[in-house]
N, C-alpha and C positions, 0 to 999 in steps of 0.2 A: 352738453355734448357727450355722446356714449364713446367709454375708453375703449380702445381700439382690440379686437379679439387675442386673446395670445395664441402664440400658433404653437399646435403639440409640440412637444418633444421628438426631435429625430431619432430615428431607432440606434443609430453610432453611438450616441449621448446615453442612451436607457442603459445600452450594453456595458457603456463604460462605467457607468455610476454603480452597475450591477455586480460588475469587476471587481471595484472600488469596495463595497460593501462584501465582495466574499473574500478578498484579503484579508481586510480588517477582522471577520468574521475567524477566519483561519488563527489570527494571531492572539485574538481575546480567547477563543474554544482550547487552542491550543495553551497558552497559561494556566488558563481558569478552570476549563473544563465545560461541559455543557452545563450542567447545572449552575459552579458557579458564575458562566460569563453573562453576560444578561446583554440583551436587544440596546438598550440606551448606551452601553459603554461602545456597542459598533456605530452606533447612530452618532456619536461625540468622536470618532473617530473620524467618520467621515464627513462631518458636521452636517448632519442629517436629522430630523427628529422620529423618535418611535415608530411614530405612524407612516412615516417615509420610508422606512425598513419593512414596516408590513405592506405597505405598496407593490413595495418590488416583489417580496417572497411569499406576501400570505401570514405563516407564521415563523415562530422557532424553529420548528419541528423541520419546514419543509426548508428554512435556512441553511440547517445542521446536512438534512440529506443532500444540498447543492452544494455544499464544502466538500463532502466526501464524495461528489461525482468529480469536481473540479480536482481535486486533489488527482483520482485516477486516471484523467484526461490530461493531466499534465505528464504523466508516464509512459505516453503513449506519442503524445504530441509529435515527435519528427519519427513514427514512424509510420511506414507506407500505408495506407488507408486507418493509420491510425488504431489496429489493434495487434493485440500481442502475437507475436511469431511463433512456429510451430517449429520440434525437431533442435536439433545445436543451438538455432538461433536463438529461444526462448533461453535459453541457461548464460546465451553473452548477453541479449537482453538483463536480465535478474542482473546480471555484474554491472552492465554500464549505471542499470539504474543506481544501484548502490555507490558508485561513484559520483552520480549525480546528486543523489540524497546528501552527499558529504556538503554539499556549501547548499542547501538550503533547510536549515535545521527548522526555520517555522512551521513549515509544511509536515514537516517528520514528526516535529512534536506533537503536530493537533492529531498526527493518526494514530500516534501512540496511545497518548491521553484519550481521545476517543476509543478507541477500540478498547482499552482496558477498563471505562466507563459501560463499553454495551453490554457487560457479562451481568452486569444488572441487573436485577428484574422492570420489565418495563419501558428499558430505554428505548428511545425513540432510532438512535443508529441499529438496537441489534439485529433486526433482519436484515439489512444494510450487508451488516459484516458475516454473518451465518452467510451470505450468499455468497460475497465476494471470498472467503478462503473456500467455500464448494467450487468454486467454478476458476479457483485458481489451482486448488489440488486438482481438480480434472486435466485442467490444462498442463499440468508439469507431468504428472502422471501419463498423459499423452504422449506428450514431449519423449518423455524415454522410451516409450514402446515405439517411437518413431527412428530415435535413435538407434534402439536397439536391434530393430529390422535390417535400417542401414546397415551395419555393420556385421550380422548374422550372427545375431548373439538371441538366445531364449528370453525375455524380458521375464526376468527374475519375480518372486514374488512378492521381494522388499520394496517394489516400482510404489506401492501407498505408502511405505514406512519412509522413499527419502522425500519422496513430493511433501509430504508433512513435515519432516526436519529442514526440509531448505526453508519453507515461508517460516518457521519457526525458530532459525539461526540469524535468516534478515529481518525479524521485528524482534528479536529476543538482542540483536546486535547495534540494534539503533537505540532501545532504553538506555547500554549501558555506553556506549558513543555521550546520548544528551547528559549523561550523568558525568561523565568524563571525559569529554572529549581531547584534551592532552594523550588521557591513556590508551585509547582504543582508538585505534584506525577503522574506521566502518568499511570504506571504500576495500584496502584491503584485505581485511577478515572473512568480507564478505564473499571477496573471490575465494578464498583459500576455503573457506567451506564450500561452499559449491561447487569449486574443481575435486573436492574431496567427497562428497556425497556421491557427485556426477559419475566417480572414477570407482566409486564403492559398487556400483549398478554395475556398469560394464568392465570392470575388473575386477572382479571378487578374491580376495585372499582371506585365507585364516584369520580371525581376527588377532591381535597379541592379547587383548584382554583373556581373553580363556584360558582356563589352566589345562592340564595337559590332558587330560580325559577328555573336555570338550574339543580341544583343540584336532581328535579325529572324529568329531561327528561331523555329521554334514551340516553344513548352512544353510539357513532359506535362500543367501545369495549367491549361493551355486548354481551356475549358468552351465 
């Protein structure tokens, strides 16, 4: 007597097993790294075997890039069509995230550890990440000429120099969070630079760094 056909897999079940497998993914990448986390130690996480992880993903490569979309999907997740806001919002955006990031340190890790892995030659995230800070400095860089209109302020020249110091003060401020988190408050550092970059754009003063000569030249962020 022939055994009875199995019937697929429901797509709820694929999804969740896929889930399952980009968690574990996240928390082996994020320790070990890409290189050294390997297919088998996700597969024993979720008691799966090798070839049940290339099922789902194909390969490594196309694994590692569904980590790093799922991780930026989760940054977006409750908001309204699910992508980043333009204008003020975008800047309390950057803060809540950063708040957020405080109680979920595995996620933070594997973007750390990945992103300071793509500078690599080779890696398989770095066009990944080459895109996602172009298209996130445009978007902040946006953001203040948005603001700056509001407000009827000349959008200063400095508008590329803080767009790059903000993504640069929230990933340079979550290395030194995982490294000590007793010592550094991510959540609020985070804000206090950014209310401080933000306020650097549309209030420009003297710097105190400059000594007294410079201190009457003009500024690029003279508005």
């Amino acid at each position: 007597m022939a055994s009875p056909r199995r019937q697929p897999r429901s797509r709820p079940e694929t999804l969740a097993k896929r889930r399952d497998i980009l968690d574990a993914a996240v928390e082996i990448f994020g320790s070990k790294g890409f290189t050294g986390g390997t297919l088998q130690e996700i597969a024993d996480q979720v008691g799966m075997t090798h070839a049940g992880i290339l099922h789902h993903f194909g390969s490594k490569h196309e694994l590692l890039l569904e980590v790093l979309q799922h991780r930026d999907e989760t940054d977006v997740a409750d908001l309204e069509e699910q992508h980043i806001p333009d204008g003020m919002a975008l800047f309390r955006h950057l803060v809540r995230t950063a708040f957020v990031n405080a109680h979920r340190a595995g996620i933070v890790q594997a973007y750390v550890v990945l992103s300071a892995e793509s500078v690599t030659d080779d890696h398989p995230g770095r066009e990944f990440f080459q895109k996602r800070y172009e298209t996130l400095r445009s978007e902040v860089e946006h953001a203040f000429r948005v603001v700056c209109a509001e407000r009827g302020v000349t959008a200063p020249e400095t508008v590329d120099l803080a767009a790059a110091s903000i993504l640069a003060v929230m990933d340079g401020l979550q290395v030194q969070w995982l490294l000590a988190p007793d010592a550094v408050d991510l959540a609020r550092a985070s804000e206090f630079a950014i209310e401080a970059i933000v306020s650097s754009v549309l209030s420009p003063v003297p710097s105190p760094l400059a000594d007294d000569a410079q201190a009457h030249q003009p500024s690029r962020s003279t508005v």
